[in-house]
PDB file of N, CA, C and O in Angstrom:
ATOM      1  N   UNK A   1     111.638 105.901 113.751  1.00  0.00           N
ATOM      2  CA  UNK A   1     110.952 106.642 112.712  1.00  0.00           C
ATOM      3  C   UNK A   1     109.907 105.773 112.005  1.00  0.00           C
ATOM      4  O   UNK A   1     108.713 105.993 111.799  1.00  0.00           O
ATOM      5  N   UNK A   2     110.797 104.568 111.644  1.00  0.00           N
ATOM      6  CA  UNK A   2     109.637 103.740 110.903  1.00  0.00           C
ATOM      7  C   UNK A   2     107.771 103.431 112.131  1.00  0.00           C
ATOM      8  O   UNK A   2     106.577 103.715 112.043  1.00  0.00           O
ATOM      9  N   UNK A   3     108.740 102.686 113.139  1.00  0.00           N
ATOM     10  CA  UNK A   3     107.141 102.848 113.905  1.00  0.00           C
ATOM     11  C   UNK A   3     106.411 103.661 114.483  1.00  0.00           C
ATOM     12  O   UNK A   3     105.556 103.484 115.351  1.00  0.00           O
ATOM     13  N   UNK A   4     106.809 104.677 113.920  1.00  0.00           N
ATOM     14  CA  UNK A   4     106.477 106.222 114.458  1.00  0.00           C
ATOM     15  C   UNK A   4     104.967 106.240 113.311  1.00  0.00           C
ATOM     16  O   UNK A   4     103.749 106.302 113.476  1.00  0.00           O
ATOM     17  N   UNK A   5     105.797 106.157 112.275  1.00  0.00           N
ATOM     18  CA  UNK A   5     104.619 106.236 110.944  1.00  0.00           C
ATOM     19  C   UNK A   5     103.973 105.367 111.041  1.00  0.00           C
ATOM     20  O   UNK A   5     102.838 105.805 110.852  1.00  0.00           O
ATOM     21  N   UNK A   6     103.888 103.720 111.334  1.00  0.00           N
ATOM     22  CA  UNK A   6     103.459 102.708 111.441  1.00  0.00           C
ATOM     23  C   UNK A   6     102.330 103.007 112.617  1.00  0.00           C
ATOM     24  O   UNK A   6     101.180 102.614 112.423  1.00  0.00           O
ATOM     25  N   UNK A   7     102.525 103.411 113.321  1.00  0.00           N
ATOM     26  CA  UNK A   7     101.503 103.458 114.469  1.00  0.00           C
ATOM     27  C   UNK A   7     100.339 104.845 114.052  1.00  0.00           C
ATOM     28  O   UNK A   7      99.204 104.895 114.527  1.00  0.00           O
ATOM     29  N   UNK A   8     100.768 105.640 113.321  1.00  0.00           N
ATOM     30  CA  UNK A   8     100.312 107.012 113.203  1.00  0.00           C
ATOM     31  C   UNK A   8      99.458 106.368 111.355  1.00  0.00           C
ATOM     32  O   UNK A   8      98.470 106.930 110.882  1.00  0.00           O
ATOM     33  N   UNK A   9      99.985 105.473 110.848  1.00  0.00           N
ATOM     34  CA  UNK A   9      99.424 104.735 110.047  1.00  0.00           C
ATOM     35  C   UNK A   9      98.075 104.289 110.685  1.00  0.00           C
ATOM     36  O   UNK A   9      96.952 104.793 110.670  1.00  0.00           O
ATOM     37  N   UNK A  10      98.526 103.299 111.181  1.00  0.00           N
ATOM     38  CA  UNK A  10      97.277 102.371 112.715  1.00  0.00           C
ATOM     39  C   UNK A  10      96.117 103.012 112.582  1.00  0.00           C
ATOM     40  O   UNK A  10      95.118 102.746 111.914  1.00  0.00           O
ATOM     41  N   UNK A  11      96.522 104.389 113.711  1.00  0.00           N
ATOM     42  CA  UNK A  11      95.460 105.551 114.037  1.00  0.00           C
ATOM     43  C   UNK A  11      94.511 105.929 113.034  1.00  0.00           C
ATOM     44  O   UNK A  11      93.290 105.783 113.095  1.00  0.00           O
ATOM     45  N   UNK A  12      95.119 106.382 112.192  1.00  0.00           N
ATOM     46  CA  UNK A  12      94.229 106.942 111.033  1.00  0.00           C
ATOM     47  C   UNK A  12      93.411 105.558 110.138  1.00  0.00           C
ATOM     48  O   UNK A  12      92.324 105.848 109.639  1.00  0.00           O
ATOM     49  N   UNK A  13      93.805 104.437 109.989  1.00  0.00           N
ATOM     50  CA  UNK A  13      93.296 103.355 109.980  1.00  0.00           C
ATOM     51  C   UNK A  13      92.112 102.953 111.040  1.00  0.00           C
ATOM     52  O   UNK A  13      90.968 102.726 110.647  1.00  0.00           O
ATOM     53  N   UNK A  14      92.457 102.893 112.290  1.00  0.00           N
ATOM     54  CA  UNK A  14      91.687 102.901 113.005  1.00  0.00           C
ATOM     55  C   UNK A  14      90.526 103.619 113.112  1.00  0.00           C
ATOM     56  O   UNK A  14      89.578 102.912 113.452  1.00  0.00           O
ATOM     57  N   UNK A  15      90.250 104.839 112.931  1.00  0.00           N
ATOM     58  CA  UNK A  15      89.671 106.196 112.870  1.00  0.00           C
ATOM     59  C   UNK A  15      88.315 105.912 112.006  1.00  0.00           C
ATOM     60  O   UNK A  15      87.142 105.890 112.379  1.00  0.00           O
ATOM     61  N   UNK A  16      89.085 105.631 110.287  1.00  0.00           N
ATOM     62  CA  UNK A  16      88.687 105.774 109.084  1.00  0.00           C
ATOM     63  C   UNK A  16      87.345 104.538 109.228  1.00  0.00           C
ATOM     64  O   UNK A  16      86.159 104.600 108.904  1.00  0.00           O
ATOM     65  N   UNK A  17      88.239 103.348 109.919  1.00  0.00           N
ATOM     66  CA  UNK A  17      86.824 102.668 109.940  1.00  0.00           C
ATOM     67  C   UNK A  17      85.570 102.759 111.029  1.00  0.00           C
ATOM     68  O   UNK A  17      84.353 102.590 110.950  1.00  0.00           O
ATOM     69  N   UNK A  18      86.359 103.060 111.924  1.00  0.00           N
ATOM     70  CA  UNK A  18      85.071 103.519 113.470  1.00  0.00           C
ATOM     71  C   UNK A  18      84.099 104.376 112.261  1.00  0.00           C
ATOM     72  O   UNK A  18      82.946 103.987 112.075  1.00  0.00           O
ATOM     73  N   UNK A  19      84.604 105.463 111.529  1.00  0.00           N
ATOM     74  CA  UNK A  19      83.801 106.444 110.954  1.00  0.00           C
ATOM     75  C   UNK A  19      82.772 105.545 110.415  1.00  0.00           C
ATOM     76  O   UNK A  19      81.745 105.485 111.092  1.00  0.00           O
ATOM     77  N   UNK A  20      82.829 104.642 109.063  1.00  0.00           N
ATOM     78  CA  UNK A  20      82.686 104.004 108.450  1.00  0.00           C
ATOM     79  C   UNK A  20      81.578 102.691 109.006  1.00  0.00           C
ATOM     80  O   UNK A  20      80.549 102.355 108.419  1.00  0.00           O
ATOM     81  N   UNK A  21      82.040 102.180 110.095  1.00  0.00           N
ATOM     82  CA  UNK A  21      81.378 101.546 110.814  1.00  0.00           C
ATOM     83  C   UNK A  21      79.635 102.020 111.184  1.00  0.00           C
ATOM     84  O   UNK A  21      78.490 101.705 110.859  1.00  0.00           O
ATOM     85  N   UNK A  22      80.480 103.129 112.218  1.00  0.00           N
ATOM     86  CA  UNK A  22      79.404 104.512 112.931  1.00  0.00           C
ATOM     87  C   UNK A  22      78.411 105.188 111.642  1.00  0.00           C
ATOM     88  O   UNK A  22      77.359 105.581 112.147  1.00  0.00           O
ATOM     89  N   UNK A  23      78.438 105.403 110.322  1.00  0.00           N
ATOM     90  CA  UNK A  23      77.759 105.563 109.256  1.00  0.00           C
ATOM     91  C   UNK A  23      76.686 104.620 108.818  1.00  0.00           C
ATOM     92  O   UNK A  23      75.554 104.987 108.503  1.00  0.00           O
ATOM     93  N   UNK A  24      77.179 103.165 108.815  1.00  0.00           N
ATOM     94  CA  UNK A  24      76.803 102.118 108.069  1.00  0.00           C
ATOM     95  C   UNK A  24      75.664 101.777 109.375  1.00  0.00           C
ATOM     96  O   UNK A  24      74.603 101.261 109.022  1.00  0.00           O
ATOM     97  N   UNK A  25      75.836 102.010 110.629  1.00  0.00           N
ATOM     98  CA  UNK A  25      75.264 101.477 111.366  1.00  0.00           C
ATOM     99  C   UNK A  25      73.543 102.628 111.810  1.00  0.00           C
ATOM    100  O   UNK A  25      72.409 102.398 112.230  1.00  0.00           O
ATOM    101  N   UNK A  26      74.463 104.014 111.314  1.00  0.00           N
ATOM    102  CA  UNK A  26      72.974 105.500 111.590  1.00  0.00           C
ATOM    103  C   UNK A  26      72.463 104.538 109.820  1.00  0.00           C
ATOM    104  O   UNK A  26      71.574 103.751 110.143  1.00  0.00           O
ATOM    105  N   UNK A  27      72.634 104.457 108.862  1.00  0.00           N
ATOM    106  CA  UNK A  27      72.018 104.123 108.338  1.00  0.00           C
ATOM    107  C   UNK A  27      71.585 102.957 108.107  1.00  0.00           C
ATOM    108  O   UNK A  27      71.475 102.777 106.895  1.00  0.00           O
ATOM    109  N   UNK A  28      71.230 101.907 108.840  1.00  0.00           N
ATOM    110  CA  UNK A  28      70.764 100.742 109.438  1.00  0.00           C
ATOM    111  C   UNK A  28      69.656 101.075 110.148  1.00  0.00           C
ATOM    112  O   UNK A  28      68.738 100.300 110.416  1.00  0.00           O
ATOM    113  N   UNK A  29      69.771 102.844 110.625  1.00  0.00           N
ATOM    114  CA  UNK A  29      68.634 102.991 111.638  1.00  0.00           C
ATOM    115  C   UNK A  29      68.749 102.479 112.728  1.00  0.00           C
ATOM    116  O   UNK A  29      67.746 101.849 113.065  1.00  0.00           O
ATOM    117  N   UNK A  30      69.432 102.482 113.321  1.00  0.00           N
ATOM    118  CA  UNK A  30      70.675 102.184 114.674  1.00  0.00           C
ATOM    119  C   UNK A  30      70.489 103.566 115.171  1.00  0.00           C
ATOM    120  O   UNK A  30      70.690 104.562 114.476  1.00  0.00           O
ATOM    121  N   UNK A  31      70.080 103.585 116.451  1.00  0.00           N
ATOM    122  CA  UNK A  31      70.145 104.737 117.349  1.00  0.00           C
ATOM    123  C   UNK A  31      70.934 104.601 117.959  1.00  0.00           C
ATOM    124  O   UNK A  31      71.042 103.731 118.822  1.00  0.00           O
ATOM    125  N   UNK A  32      72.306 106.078 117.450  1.00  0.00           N
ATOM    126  CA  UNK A  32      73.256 106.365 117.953  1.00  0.00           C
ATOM    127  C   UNK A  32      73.382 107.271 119.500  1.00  0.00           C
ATOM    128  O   UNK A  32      72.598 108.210 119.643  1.00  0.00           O
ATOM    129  N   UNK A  33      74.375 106.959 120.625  1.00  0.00           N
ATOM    130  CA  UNK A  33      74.583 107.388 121.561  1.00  0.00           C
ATOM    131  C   UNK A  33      73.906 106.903 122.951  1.00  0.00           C
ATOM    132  O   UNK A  33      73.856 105.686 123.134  1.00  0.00           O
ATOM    133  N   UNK A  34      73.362 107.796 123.979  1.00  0.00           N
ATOM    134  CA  UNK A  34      73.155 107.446 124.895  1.00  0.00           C
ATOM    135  C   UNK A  34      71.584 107.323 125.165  1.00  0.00           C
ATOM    136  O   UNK A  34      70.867 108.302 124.966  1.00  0.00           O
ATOM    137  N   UNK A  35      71.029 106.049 125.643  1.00  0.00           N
ATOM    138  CA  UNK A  35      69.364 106.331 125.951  1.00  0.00           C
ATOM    139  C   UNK A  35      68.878 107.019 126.271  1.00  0.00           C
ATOM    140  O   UNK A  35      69.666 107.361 127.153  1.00  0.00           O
ATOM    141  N   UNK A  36      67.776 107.946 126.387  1.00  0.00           N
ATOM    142  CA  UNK A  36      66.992 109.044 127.289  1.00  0.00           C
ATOM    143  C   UNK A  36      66.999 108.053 128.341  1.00  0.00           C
ATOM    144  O   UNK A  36      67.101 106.834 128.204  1.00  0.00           O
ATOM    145  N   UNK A  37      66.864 108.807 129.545  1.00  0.00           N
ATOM    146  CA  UNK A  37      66.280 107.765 130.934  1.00  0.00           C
ATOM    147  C   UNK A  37      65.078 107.765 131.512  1.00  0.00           C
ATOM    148  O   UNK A  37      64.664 107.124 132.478  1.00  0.00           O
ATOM    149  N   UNK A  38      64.187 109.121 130.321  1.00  0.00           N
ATOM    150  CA  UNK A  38      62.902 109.072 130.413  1.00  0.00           C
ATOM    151  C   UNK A  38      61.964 108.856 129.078  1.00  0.00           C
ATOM    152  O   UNK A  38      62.550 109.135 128.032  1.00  0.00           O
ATOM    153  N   UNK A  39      60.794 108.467 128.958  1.00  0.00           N
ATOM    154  CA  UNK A  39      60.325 108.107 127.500  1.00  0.00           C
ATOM    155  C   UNK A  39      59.484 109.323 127.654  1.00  0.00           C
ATOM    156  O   UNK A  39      59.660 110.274 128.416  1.00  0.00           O
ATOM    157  N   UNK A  40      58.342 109.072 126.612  1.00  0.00           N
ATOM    158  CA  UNK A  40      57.812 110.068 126.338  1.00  0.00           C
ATOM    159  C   UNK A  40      56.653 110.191 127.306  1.00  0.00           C
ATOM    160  O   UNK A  40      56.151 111.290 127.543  1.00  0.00           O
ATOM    161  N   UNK A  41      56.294 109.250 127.777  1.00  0.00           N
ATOM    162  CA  UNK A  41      55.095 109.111 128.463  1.00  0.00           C
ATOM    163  C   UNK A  41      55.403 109.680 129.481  1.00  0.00           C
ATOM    164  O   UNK A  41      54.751 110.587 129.999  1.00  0.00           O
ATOM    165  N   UNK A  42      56.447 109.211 129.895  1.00  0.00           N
ATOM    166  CA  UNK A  42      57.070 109.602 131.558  1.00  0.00           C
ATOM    167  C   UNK A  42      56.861 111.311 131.620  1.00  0.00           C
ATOM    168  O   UNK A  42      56.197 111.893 132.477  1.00  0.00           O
ATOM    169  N   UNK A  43      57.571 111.927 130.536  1.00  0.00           N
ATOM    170  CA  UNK A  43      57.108 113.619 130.633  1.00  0.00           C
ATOM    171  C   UNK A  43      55.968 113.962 130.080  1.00  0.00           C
ATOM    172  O   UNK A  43      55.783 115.133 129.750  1.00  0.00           O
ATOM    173  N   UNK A  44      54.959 112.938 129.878  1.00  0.00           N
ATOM    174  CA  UNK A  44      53.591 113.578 129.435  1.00  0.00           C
ATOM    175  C   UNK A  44      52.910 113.471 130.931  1.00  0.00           C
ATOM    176  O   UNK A  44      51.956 114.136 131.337  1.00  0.00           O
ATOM    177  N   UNK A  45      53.640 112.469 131.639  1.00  0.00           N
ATOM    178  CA  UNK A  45      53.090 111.803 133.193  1.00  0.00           C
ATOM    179  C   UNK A  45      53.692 113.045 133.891  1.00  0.00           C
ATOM    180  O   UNK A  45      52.813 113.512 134.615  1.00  0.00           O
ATOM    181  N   UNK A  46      54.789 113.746 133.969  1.00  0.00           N
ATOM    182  CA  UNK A  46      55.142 114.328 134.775  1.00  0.00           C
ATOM    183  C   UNK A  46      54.753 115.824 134.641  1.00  0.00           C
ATOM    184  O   UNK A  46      54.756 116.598 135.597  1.00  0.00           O
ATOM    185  N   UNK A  47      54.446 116.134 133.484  1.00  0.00           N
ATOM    186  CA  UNK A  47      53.991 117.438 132.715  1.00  0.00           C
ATOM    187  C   UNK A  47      52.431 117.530 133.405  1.00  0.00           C
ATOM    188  O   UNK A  47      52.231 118.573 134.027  1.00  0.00           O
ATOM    189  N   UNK A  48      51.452 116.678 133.367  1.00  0.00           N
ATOM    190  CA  UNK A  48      50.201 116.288 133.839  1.00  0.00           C
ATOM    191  C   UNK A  48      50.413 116.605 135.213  1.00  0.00           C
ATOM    192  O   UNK A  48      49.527 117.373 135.589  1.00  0.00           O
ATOM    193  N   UNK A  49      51.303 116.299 136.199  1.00  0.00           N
ATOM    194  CA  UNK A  49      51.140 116.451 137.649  1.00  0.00           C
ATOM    195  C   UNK A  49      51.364 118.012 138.207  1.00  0.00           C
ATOM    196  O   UNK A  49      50.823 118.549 139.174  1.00  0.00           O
ATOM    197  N   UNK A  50      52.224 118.490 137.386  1.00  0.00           N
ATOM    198  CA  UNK A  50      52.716 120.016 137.524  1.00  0.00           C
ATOM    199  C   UNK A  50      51.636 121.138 136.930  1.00  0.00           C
ATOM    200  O   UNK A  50      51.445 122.261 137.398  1.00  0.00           O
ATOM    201  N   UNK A  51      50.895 120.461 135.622  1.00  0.00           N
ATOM    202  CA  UNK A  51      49.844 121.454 135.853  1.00  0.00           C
ATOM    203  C   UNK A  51      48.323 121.070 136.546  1.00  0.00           C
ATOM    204  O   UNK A  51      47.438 121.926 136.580  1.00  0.00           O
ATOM    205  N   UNK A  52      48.148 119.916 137.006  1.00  0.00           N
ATOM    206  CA  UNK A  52      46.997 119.716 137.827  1.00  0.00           C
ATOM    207  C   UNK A  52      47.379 120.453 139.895  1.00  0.00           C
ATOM    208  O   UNK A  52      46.575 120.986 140.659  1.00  0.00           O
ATOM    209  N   UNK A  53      48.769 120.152 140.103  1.00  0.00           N
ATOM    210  CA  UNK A  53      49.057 120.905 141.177  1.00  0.00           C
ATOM    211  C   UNK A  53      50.272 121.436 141.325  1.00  0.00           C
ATOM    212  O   UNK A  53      51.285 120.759 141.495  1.00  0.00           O
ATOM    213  N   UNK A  54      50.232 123.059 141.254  1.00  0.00           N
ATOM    214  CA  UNK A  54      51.135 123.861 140.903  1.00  0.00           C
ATOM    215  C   UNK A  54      52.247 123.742 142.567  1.00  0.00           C
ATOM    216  O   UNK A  54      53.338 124.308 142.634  1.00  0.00           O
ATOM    217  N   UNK A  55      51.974 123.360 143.105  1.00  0.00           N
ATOM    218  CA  UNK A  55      52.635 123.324 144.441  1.00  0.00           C
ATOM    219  C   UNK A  55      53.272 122.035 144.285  1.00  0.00           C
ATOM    220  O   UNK A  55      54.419 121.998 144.731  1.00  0.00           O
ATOM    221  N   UNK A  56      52.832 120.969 143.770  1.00  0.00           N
ATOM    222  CA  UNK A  56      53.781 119.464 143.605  1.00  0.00           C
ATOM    223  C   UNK A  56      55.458 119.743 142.710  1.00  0.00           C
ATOM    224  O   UNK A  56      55.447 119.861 141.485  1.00  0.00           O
ATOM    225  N   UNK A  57      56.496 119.803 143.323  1.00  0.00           N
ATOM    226  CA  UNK A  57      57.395 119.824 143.187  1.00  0.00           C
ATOM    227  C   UNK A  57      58.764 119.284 141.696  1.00  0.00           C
ATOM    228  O   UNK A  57      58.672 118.159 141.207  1.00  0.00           O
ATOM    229  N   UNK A  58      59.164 119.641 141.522  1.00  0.00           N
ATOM    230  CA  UNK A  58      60.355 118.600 140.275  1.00  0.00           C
ATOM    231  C   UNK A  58      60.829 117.795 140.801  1.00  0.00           C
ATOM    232  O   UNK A  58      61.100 116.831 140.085  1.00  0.00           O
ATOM    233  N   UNK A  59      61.231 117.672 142.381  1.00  0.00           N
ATOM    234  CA  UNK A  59      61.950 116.740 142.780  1.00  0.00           C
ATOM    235  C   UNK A  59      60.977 115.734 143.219  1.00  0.00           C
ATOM    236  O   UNK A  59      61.071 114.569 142.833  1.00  0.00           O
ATOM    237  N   UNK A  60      59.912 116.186 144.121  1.00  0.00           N
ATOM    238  CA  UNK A  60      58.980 115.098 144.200  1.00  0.00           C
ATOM    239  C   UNK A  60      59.039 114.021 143.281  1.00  0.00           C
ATOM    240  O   UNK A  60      59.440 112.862 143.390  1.00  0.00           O
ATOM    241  N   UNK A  61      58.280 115.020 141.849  1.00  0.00           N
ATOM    242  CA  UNK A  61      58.036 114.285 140.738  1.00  0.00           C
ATOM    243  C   UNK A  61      59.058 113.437 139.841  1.00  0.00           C
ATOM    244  O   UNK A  61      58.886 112.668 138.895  1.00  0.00           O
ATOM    245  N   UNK A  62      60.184 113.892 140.520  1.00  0.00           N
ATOM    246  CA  UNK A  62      61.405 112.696 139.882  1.00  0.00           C
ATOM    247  C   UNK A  62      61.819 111.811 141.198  1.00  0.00           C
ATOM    248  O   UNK A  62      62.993 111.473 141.050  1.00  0.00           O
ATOM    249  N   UNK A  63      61.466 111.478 142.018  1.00  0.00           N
ATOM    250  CA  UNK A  63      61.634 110.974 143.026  1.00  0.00           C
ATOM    251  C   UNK A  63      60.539 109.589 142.475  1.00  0.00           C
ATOM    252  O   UNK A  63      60.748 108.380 142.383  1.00  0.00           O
ATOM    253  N   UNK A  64      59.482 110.337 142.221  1.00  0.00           N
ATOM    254  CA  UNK A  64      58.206 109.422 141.897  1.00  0.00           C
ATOM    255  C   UNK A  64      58.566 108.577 140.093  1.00  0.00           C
ATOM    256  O   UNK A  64      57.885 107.694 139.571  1.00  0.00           O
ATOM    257  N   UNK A  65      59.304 108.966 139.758  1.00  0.00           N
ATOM    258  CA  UNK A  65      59.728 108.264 138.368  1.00  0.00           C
ATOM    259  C   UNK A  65      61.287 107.647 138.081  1.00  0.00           C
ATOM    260  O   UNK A  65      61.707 107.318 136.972  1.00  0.00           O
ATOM    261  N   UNK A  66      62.065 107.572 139.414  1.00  0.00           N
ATOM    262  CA  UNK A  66      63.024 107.366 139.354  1.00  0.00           C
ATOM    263  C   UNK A  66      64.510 108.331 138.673  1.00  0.00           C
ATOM    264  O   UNK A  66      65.632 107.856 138.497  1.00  0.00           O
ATOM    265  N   UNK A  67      64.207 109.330 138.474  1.00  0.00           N
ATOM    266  CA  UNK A  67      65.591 110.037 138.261  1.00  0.00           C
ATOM    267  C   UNK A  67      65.532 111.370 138.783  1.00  0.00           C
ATOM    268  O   UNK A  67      64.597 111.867 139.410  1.00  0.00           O
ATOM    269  N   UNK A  68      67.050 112.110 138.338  1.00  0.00           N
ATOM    270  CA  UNK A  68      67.563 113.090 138.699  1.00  0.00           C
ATOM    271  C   UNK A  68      66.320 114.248 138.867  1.00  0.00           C
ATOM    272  O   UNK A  68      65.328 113.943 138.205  1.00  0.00           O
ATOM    273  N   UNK A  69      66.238 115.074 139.364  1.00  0.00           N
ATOM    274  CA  UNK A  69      65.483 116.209 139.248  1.00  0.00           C
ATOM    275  C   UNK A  69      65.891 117.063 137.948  1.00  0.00           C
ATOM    276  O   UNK A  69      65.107 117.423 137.070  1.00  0.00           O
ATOM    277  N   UNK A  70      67.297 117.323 138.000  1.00  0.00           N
ATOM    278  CA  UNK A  70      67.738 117.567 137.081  1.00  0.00           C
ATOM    279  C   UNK A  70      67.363 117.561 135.448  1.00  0.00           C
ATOM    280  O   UNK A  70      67.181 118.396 134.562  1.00  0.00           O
ATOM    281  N   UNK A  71      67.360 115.822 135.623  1.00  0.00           N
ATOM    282  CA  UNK A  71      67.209 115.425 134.245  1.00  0.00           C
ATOM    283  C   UNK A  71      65.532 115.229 133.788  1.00  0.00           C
ATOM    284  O   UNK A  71      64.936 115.025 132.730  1.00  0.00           O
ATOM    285  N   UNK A  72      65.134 115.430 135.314  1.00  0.00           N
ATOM    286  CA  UNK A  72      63.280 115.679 134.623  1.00  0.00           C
ATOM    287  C   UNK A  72      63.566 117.189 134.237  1.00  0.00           C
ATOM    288  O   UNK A  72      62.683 117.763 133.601  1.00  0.00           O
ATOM    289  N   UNK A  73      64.021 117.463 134.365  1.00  0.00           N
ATOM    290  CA  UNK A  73      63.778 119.170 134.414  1.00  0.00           C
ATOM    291  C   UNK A  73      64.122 119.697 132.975  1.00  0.00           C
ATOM    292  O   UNK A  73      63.497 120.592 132.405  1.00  0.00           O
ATOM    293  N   UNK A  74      65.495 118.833 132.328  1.00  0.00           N
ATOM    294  CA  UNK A  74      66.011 118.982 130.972  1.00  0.00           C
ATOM    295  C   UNK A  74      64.288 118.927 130.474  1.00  0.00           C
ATOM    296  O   UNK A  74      63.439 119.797 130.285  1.00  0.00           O
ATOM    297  N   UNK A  75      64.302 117.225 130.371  1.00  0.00           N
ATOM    298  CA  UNK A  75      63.272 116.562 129.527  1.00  0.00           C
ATOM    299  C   UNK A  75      62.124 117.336 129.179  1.00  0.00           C
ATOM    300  O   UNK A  75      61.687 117.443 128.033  1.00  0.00           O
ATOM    301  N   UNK A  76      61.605 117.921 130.292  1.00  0.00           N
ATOM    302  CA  UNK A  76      60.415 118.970 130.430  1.00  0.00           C
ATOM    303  C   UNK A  76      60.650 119.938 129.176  1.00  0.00           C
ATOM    304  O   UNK A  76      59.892 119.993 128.208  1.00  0.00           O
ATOM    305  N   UNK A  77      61.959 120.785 129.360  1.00  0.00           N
ATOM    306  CA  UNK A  77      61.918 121.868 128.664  1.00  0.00           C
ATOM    307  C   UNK A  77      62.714 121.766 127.259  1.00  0.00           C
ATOM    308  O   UNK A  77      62.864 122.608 126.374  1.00  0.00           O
ATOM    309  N   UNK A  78      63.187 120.379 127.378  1.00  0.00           N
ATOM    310  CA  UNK A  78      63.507 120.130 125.692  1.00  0.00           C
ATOM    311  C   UNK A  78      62.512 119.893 125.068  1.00  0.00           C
ATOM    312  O   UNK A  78      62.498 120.190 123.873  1.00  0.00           O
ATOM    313  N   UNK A  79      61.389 119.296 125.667  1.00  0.00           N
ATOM    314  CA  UNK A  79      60.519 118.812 124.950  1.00  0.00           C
ATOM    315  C   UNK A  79      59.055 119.987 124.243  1.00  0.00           C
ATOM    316  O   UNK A  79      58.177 119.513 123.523  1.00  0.00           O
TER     317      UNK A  79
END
């Protein structure tokens, strides 16, 4: 019982500061999470090829910049 609470103590200890941490660090201006794998240029570069030739492909064009087709394809239309 006792290390039941003791560990469930831990956790919420544990937790409280990741939070705390993860706060102190977005406001540091710390960019949180995962990198884009394309910048901005890259979909101004890839945006440029699709409307100069409507027949040049997504996959081509991520073939030619190194990633997923996929993830050119997000980038495109999030942007």
């Amino acid at each position: 019982m006792i290390v039941a609470a003791l560990a469930e103590w831990e956790r919420q200890t544990l937790s409280q500061r990741t939070k705390e941490g993860l706060a102190a660090a977005k406001k540091r201006g710390k960019a949180l999470g995962r990198p884009h794998k394309l910048i901005e240029a890259d979909i101004v570069k890839a945006r440029q090829l699709l409307d100069d030739n409507p027949y040049t492909s997504i996959t081509e064009i991520a073939e030619t910049l190194s990633v997923c087709p996929r993830t050119l394809s997000r980038a495109i239309h999030r942007n």
